[in-house]
N, CA, C and O atoms as a GROMACS GRO file, in nm:
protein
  260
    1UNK      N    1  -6.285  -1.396  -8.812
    1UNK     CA    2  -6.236  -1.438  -8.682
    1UNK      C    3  -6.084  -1.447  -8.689
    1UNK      O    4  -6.026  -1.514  -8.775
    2UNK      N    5  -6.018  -1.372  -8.590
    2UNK     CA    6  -5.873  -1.379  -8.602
    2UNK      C    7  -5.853  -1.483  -8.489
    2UNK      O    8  -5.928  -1.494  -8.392
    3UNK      N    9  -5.727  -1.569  -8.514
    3UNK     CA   10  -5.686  -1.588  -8.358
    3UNK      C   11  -5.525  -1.601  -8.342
    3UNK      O   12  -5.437  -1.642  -8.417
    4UNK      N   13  -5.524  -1.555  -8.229
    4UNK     CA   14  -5.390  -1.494  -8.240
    4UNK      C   15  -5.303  -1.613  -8.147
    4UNK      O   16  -5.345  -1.633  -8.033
    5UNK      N   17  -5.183  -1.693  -8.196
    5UNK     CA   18  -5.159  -1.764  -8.133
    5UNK      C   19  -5.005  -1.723  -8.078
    5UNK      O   20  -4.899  -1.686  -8.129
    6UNK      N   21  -5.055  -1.749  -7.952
    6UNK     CA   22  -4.946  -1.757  -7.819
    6UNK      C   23  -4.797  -1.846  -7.818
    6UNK      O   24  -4.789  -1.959  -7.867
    7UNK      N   25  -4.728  -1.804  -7.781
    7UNK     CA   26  -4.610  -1.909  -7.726
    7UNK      C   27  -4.685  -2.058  -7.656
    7UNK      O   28  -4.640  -2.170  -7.684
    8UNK      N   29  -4.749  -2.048  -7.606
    8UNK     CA   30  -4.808  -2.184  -7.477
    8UNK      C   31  -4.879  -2.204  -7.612
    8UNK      O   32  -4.820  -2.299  -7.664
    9UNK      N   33  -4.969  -2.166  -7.687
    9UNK     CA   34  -5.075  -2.263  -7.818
    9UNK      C   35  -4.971  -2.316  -7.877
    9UNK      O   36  -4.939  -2.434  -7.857
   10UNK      N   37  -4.893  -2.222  -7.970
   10UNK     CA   38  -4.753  -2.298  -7.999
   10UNK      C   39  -4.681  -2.453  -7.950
   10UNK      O   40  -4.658  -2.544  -8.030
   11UNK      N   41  -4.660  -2.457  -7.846
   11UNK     CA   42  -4.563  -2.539  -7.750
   11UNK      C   43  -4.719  -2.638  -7.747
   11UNK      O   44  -4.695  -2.759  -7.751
   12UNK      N   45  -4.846  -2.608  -7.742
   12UNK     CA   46  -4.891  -2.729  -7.711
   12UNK      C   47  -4.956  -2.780  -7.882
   12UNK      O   48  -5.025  -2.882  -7.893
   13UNK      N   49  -4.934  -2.727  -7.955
   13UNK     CA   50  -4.946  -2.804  -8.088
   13UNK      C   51  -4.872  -2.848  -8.147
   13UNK      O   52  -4.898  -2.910  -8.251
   14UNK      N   53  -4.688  -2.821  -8.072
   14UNK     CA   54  -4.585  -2.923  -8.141
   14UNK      C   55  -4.589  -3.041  -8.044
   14UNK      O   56  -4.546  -3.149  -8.084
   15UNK      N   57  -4.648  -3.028  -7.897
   15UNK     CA   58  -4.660  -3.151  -7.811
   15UNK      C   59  -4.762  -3.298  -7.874
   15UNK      O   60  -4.744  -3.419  -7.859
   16UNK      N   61  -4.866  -3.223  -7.944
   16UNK     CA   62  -4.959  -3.325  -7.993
   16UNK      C   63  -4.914  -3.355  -8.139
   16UNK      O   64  -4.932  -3.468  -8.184
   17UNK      N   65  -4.868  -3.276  -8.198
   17UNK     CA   66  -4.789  -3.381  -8.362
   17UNK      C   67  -4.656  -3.437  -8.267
   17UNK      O   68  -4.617  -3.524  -8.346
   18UNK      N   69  -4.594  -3.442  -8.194
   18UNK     CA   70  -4.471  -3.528  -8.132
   18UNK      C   71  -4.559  -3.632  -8.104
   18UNK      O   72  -4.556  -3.731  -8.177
   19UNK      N   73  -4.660  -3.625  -7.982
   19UNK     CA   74  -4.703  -3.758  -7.928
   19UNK      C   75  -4.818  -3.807  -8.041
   19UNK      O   76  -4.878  -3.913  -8.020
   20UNK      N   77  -4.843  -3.738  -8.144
   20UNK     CA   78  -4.920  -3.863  -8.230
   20UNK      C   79  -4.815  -3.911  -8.353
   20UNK      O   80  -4.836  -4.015  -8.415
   21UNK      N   81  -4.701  -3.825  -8.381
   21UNK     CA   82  -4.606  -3.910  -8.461
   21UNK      C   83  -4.536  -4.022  -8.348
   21UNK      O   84  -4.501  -4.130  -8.394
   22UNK      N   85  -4.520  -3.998  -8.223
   22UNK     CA   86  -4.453  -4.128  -8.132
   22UNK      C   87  -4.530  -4.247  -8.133
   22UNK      O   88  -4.472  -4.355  -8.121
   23UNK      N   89  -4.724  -4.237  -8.153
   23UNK     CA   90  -4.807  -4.348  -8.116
   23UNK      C   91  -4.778  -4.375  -8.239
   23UNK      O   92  -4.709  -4.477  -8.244
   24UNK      N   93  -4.806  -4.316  -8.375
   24UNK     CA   94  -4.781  -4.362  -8.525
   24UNK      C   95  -4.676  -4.454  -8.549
   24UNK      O   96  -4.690  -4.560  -8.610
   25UNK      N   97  -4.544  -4.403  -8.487
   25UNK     CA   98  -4.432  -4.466  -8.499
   25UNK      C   99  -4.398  -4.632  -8.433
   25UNK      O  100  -4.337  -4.730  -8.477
   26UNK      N  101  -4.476  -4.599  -8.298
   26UNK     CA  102  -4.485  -4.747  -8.231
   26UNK      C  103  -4.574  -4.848  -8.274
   26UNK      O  104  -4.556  -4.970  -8.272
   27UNK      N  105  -4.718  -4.756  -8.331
   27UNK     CA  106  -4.756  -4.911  -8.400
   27UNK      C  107  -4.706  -4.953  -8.498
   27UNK      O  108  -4.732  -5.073  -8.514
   28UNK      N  109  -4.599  -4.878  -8.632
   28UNK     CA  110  -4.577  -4.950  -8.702
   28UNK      C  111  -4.499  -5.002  -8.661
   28UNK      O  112  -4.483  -5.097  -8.737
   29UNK      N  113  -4.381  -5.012  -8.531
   29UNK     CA  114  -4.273  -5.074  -8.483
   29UNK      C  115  -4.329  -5.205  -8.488
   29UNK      O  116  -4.270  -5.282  -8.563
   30UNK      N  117  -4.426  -5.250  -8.426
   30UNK     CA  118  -4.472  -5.306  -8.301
   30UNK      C  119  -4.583  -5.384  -8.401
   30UNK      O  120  -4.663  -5.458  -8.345
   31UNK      N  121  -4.589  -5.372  -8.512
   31UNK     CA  122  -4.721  -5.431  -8.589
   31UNK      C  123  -4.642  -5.602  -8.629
   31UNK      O  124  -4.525  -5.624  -8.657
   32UNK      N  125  -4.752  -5.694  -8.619
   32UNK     CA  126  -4.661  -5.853  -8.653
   32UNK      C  127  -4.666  -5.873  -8.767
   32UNK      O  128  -4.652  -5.992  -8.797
   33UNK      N  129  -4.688  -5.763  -8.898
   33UNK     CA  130  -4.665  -5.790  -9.018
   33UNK      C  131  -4.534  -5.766  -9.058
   33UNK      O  132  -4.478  -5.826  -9.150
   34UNK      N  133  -4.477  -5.662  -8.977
   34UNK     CA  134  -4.326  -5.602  -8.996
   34UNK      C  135  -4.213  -5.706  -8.936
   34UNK      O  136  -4.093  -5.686  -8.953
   35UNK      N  137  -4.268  -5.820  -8.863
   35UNK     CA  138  -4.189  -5.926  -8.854
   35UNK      C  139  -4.056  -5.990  -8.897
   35UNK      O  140  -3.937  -5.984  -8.865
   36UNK      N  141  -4.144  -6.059  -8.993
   36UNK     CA  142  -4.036  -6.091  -9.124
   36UNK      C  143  -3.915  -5.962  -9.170
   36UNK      O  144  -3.797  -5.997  -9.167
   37UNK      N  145  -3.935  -5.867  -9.197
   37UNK     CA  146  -3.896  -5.754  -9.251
   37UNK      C  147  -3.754  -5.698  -9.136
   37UNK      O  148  -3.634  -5.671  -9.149
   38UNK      N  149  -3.831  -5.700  -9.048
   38UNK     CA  150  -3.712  -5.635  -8.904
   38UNK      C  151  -3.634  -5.780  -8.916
   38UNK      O  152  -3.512  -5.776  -8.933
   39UNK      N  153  -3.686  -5.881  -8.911
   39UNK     CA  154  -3.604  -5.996  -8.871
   39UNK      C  155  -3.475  -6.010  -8.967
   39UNK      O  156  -3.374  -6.073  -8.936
   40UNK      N  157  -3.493  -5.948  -9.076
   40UNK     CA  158  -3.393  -5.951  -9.206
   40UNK      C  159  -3.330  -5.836  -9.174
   40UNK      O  160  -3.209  -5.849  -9.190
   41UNK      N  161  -3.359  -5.729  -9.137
   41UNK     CA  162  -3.272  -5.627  -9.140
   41UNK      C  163  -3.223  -5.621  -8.985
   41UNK      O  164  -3.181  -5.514  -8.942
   42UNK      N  165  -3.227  -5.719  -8.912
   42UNK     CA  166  -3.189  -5.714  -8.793
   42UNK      C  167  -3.024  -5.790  -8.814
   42UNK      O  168  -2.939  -5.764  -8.729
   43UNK      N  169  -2.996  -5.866  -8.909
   43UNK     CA  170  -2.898  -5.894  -8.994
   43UNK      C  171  -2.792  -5.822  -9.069
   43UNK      O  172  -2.691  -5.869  -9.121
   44UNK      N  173  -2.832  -5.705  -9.065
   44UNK     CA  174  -2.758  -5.627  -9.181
   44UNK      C  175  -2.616  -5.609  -9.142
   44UNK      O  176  -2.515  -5.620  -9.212
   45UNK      N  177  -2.629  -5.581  -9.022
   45UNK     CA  178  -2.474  -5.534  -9.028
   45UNK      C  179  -2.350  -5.620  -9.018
   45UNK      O  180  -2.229  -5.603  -9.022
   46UNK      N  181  -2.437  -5.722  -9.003
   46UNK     CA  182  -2.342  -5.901  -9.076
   46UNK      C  183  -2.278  -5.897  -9.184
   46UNK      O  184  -2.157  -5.914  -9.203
   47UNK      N  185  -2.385  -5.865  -9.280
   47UNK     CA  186  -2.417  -5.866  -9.432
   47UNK      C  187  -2.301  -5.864  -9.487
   47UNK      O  188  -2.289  -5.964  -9.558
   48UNK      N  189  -2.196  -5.786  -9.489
   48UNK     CA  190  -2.073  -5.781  -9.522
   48UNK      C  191  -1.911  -5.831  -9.509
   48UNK      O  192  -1.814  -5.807  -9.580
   49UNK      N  193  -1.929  -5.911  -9.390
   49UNK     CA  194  -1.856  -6.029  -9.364
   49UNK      C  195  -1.835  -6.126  -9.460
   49UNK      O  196  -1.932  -6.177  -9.515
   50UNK      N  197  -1.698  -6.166  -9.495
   50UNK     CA  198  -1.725  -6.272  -9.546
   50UNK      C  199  -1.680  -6.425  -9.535
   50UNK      O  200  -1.577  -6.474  -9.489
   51UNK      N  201  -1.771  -6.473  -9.581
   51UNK     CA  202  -1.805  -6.632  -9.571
   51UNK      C  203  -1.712  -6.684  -9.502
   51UNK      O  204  -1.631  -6.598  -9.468
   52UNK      N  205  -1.686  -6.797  -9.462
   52UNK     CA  206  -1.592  -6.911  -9.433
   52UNK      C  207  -1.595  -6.999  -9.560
   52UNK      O  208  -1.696  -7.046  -9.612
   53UNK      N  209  -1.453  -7.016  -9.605
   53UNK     CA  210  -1.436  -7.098  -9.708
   53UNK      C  211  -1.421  -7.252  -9.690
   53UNK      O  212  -1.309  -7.293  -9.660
   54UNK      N  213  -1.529  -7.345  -9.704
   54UNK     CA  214  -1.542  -7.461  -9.644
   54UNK      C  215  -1.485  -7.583  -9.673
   54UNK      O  216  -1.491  -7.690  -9.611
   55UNK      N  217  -1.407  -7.545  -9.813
   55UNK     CA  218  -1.325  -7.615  -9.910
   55UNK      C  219  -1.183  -7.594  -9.827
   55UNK      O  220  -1.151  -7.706  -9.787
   56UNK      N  221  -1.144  -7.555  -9.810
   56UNK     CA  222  -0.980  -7.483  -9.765
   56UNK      C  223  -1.010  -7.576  -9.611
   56UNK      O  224  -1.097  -7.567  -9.524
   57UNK      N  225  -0.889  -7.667  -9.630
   57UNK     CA  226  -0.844  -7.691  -9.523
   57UNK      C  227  -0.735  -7.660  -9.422
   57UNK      O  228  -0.614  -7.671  -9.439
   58UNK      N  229  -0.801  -7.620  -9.313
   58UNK     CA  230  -0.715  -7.528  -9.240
   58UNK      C  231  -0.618  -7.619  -9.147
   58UNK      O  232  -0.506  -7.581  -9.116
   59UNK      N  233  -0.678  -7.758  -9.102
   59UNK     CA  234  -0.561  -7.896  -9.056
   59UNK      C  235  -0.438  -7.879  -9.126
   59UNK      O  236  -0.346  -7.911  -9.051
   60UNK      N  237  -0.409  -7.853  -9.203
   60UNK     CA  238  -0.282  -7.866  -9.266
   60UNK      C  239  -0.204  -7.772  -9.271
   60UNK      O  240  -0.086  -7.794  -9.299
   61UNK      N  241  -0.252  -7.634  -9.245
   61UNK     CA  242  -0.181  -7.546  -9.231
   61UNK      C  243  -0.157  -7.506  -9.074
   61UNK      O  244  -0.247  -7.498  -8.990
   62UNK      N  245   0.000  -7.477  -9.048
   62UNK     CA  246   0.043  -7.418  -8.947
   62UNK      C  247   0.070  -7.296  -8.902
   62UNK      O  248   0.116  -7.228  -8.994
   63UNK      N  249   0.060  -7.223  -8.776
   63UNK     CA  250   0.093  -7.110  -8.827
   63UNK      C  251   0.263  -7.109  -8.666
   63UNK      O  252   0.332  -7.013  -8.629
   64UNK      N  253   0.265  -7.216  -8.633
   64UNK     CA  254   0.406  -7.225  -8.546
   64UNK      C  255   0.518  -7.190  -8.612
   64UNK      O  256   0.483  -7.175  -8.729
   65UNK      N  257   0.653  -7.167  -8.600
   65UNK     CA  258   0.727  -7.153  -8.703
   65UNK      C  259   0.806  -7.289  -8.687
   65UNK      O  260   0.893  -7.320  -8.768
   0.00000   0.00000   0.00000
């Protein structure tokens, strides 16, 4: 059995791996185990800031001339 596939078979078998990698993709978005996990990396781009030094008192310093 040959079968000979078309432009339109084509176009509709990259439509169904798109929309079952999109449903794949949203439940793992969307799953409440990934919670914790997003909640930390929802942080990241903080991550590299740094600290406030809580020792250093800044009352005493001026910056008026």
């Amino acid at each position: 059995m040959v079968v000979e596939l078309s432009t339109g078979m084509i176009r509709g078998l990259g439509t169904v791996v798109v929309f079952v990698a999109f449903v794949g993709l949203t439940l793992w978005v969307f799953n409440s185990k990934r919670g914790p996990a997003f909640a930390e990396a929802r942080l990241l781009p903080f991550a590299d800031e740094p600290q406030p030094d809580i020792t250093e008192d800044s009352a005493t310093r001026s910056t008026r001339p």
